[in-house]
C-alpha positions as CSV (number, residue, x, y, z in Angstrom):
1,X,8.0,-2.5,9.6
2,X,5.3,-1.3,7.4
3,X,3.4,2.1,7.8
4,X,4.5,3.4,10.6
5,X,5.1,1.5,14.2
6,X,1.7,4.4,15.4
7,X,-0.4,3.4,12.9
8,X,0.0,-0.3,13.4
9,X,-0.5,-0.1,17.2
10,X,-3.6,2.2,16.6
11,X,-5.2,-0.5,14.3
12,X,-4.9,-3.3,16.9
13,X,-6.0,-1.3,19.7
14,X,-8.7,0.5,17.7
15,X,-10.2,-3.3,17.2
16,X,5.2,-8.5,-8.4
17,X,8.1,-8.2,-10.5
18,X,6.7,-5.2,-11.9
19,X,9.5,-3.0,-12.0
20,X,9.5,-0.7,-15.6
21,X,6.7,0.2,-16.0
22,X,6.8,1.8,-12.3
23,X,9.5,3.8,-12.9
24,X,9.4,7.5,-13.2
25,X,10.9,7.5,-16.7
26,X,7.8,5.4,-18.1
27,X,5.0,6.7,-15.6
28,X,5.7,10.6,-15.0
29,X,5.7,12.0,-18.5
30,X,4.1,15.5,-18.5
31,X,3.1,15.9,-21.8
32,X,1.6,12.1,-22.2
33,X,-1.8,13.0,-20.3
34,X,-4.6,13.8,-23.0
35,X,-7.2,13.9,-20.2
36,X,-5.0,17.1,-18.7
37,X,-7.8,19.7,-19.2
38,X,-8.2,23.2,-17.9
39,X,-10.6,23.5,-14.3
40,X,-12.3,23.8,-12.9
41,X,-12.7,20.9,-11.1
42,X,-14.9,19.7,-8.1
43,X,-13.7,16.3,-6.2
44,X,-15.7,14.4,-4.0
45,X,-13.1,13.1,-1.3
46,X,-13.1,10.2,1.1
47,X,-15.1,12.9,3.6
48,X,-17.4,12.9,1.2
49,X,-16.5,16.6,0.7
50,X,-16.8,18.6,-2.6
51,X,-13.6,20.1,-3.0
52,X,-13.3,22.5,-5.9
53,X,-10.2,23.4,-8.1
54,X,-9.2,26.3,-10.2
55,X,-7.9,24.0,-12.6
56,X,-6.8,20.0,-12.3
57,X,-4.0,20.2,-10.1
58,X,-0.2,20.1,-11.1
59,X,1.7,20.9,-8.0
60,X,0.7,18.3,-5.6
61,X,1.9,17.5,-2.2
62,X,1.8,13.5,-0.6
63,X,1.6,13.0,2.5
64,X,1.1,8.9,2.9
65,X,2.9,6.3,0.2
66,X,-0.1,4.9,-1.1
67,X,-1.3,8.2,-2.6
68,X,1.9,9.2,-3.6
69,X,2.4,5.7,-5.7
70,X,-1.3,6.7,-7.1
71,X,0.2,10.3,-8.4
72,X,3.0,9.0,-9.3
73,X,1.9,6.1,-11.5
74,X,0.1,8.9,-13.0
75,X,2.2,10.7,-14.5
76,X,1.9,13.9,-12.0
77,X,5.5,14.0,-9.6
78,X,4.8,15.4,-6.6
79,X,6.6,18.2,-5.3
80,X,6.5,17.6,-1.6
81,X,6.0,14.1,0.6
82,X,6.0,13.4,3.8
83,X,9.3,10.8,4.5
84,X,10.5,11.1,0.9
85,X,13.5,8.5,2.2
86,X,11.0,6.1,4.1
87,X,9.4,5.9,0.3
88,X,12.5,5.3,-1.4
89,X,13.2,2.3,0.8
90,X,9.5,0.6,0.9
91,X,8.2,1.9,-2.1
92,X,9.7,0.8,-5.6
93,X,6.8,0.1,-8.3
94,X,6.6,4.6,-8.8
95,X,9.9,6.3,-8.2
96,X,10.1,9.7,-7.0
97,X,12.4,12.4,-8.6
98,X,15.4,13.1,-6.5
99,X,14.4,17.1,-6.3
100,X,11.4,15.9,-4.5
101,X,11.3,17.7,-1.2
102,X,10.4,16.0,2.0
103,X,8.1,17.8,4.4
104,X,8.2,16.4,7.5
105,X,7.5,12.7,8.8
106,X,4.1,11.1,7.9
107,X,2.9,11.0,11.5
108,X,3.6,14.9,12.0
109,X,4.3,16.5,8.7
110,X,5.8,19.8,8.8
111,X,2.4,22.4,7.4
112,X,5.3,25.0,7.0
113,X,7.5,23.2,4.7
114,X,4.5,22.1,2.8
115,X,3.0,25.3,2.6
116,X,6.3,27.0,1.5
117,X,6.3,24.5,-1.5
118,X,3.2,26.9,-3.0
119,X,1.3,24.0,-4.1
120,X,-2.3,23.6,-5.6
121,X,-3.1,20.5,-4.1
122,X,-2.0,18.4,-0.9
123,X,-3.3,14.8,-1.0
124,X,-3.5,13.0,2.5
125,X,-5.7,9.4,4.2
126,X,-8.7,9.5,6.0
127,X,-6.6,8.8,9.0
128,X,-4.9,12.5,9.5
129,X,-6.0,14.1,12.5
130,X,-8.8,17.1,11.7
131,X,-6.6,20.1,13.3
132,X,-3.6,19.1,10.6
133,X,-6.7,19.0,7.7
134,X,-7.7,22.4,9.2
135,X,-4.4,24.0,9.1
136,X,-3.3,22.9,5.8
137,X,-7.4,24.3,4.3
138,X,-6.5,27.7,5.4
139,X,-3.7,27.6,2.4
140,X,-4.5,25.4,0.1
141,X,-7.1,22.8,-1.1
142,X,-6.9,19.4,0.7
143,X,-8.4,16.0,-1.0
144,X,-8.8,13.7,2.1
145,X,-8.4,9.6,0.8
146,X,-9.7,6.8,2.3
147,X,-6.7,5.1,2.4
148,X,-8.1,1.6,3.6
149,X,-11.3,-0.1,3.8
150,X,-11.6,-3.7,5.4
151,X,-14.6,-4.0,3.9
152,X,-13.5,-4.1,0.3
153,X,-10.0,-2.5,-0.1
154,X,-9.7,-3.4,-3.7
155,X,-13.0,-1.4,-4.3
156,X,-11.4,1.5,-1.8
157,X,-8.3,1.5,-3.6
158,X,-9.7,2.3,-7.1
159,X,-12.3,5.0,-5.8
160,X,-9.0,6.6,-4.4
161,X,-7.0,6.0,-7.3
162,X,-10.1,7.5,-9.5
163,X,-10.4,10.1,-7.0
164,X,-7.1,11.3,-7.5
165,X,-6.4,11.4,-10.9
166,X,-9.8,13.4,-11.2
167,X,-8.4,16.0,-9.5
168,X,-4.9,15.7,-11.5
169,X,-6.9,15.8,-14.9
170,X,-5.6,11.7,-14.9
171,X,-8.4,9.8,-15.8
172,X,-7.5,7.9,-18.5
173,X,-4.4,7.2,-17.2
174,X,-6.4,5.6,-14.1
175,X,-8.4,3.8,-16.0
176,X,-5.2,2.3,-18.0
177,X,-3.4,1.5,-14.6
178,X,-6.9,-0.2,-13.7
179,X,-7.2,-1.9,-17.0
180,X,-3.8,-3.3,-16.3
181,X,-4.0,-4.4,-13.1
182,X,-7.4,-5.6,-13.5
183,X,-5.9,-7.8,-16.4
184,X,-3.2,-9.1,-13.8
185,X,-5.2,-10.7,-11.4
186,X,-7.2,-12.2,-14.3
187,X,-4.3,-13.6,-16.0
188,X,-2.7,-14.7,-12.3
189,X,-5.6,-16.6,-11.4
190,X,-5.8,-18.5,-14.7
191,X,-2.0,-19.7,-14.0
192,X,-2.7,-20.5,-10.2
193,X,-5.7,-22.4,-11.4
194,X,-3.8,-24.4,-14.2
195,X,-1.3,-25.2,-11.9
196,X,-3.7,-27.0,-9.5
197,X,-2.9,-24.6,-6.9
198,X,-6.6,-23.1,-6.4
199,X,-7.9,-22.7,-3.1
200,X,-4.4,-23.1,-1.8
201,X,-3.9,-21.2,1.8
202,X,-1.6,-18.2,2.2
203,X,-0.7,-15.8,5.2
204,X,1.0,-12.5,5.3
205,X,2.5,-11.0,8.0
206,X,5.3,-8.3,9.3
207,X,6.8,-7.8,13.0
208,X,8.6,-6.0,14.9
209,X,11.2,-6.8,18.1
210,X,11.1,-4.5,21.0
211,X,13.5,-6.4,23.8
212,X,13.4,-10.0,23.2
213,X,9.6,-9.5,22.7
214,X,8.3,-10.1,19.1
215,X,5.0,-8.5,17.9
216,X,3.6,-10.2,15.2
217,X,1.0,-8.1,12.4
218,X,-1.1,-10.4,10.4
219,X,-3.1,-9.4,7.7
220,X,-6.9,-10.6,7.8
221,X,-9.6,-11.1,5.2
222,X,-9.8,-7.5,4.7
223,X,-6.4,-6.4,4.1
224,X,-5.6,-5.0,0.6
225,X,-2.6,-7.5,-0.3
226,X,-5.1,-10.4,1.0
227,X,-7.6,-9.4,-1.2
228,X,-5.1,-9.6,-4.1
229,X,-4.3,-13.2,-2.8
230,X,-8.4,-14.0,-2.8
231,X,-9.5,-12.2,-6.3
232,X,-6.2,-15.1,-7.7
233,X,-7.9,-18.1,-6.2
234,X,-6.0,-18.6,-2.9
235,X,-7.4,-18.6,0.6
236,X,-6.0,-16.2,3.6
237,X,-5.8,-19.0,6.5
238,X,-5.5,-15.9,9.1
239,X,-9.2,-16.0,10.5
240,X,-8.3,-14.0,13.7
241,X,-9.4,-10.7,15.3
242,X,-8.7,-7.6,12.7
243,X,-9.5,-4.5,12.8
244,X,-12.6,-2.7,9.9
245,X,-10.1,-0.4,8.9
246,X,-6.8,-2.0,7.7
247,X,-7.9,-5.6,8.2
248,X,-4.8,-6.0,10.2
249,X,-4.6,-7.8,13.6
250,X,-2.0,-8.6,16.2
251,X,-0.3,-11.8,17.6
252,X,2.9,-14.0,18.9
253,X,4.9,-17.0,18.1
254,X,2.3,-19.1,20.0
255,X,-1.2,-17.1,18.0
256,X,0.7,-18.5,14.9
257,X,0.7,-22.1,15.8
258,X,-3.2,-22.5,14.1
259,X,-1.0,-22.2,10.9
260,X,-1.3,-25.7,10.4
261,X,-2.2,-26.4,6.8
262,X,1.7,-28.1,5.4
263,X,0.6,-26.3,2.1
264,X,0.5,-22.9,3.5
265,X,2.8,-20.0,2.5
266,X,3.6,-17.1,4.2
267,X,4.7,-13.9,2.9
268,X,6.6,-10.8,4.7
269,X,8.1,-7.4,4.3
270,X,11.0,-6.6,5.9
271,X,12.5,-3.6,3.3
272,X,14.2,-1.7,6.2
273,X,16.5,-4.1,6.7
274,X,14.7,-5.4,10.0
275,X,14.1,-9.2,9.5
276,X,12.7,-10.7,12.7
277,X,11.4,-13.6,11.1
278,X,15.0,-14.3,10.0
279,X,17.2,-13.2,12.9
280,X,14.8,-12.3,15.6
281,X,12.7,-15.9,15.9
282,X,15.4,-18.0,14.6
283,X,15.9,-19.5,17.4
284,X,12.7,-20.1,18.9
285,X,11.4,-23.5,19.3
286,X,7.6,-23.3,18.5
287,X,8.7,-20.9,15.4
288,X,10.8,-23.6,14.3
289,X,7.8,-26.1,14.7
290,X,5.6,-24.3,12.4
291,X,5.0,-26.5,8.9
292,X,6.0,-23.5,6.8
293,X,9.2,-23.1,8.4
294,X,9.9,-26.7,8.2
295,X,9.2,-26.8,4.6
296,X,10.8,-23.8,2.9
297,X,7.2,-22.4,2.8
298,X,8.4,-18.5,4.2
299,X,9.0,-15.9,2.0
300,X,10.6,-12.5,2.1
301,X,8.9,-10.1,-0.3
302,X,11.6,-8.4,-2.3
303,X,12.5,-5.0,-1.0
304,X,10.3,-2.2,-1.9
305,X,7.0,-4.2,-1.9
306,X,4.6,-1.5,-0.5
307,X,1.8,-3.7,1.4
308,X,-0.6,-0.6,1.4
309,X,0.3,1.1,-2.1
310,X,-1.9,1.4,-5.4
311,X,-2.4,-1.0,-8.8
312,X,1.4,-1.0,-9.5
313,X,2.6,-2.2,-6.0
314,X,-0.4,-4.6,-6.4
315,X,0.8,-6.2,-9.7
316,X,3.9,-6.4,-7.9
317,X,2.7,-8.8,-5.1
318,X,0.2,-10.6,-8.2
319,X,3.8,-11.3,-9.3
320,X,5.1,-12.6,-6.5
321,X,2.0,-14.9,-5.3
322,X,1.8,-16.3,-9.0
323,X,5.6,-17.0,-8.7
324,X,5.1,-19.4,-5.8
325,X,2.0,-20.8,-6.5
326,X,3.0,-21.9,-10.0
327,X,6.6,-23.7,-9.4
């Protein structure tokens, strides 16, 4: 499943082909960066914290995907992240280097193993717990992202993304990755729109099977891949209870029945291999029922379609929405 199992249970209780020019060949060239400058350099984080830097920062440590994606993309490979295999497997638009060390797990990364690494920067989400902030501060310094935003996640994301490469000396190759993905969505909602499809309804969604019980994660209004969906045209028909945060909310096979619309598509990830749509509901009757099952209408994302990542895993799903909307 996406994110991690913890992080998905804490937001429900607290409440496209792009695949080059993600690679690390094309994106993590040292010498291409003419906004690399020497420091130093004061950040304001996600905290809203001035965090200042001898110099913009070239040894970095990751500890969530999204932000490692973000460094990645430009041009700065980090040296540590937490789960390096978990990002291999969910993450594909940014490639890491294989001699990327992993530090630990991203719900308890290891401050040792990061700390041992000797690095000028360690990049984490808003949602790390103060004492692991506090630890990591007393050896090196710590930009805090936001990480999500309900609100407007699209908006979050590019503060972040700006953010980062601020204190990487990467600005203009944020504003590039911007430019780009900015030109995406434009270009994706003039083919949705001359295909008629504008307006159409979508839904995204993941799960999980624990027993024979499957937990359903749908991603509201606020969600960042639903606001890619809105900003080309379409309409999110998930109107239920999410949470301000991710914009993510929980149901069942029965909570999905209001899925009514026989125009509707609905999107999942299911990278790891763990496909409950596919094996665990197949065969349940009210599943079967729903008019995007009947009709062909469900979709597996490719592999390595991060849900929560930066503009390059975002083109990616553009890619993937335009695909079916335009047939």
């Amino acid at each position: 499943m996406t994110r991690t199992r913890f992080t998905a249970l804490i937001a429900v209780v607290a409440a496209l082909s792009l695949s080059a020019c993600g690679t690390t060949e094309n994106a993590a060239t040292p010498e291409a960066s003419a906004s690399t400058a020497g420091g130093p350099v004061i950040v304001t984080d996600g905290r809203g914290k001035d965090v200042t830097l001898k110099a913009p920062a070239t040894k970095v440590v990751g500890l969530e995907w999204g932000e490692v994606e973000m460094l990645v993309s430009l041009g700065v490979m980090p040296v540590g992240v937490a789960d390096a295999k978990g990002y291999g497997t969910w993450v594909t638009a940014a490639k890491l280097d294989p001699g990327v060390k992993d530090v630990g797990t991203r719900g308890e990364p290891s401050v040792d193993s990061i700390v041992a690494l000797q690095p000028d920067l360690v990049v984490l989400e808003d949602e790390r717990s103060a004492s692991l902030v506090s630890q990591l501060e007393k050896y090196v310094p710590v930009v805090v992202a936001r990480g999500s935003d309900a609100k407007d996640n699209l908006g979050r994301m590019r503060a972040d993304l700006t953010m980062i490469a601020k204190a990487v000396g990467r600005t203009t190759e944020a504003e590039k990755l911007l430019a780009d993905f900015d030109a995406a969505i434009a270009d994706g909602r003039k083919k949705i729109a001359d295909a008629g499809a504008a307006g159409r309804p979508f839904a995204i969604a993941d799960g999980w099977k624990e027993g024979s019980t499957v937990s359903i994660r749908m991603f509201g209004q606020g969600a960042l891949v639903s606001q890619i969906g809105i900003q080309l045209g379409l309409s999110n028909a998930w109107t239920g209870k999410t949470d301000e945060v991710w914009g993510l909310g929980q149901t069942d096979v029965e909570g999905m029945t209001v899925l009514k619309d026989p125009n509707l598509h609905l999107f999942y990830n299911a990278s790891d291999g763990a496909d409950v749509f596919a094996d665990g509901l197949a065969g349940n009757a009210i599943w079967k029922s729903l008019p995007f099952v009947q009709r062909g209408n469900l979709h597996k994302m490719p592999d390595g379609v991060w849900t929560f990542g930066g503009p390059l895993s975002g083109k990616q799903y553009i890619d993937q929405l335009v695909k079916t909307y335009t047939v």
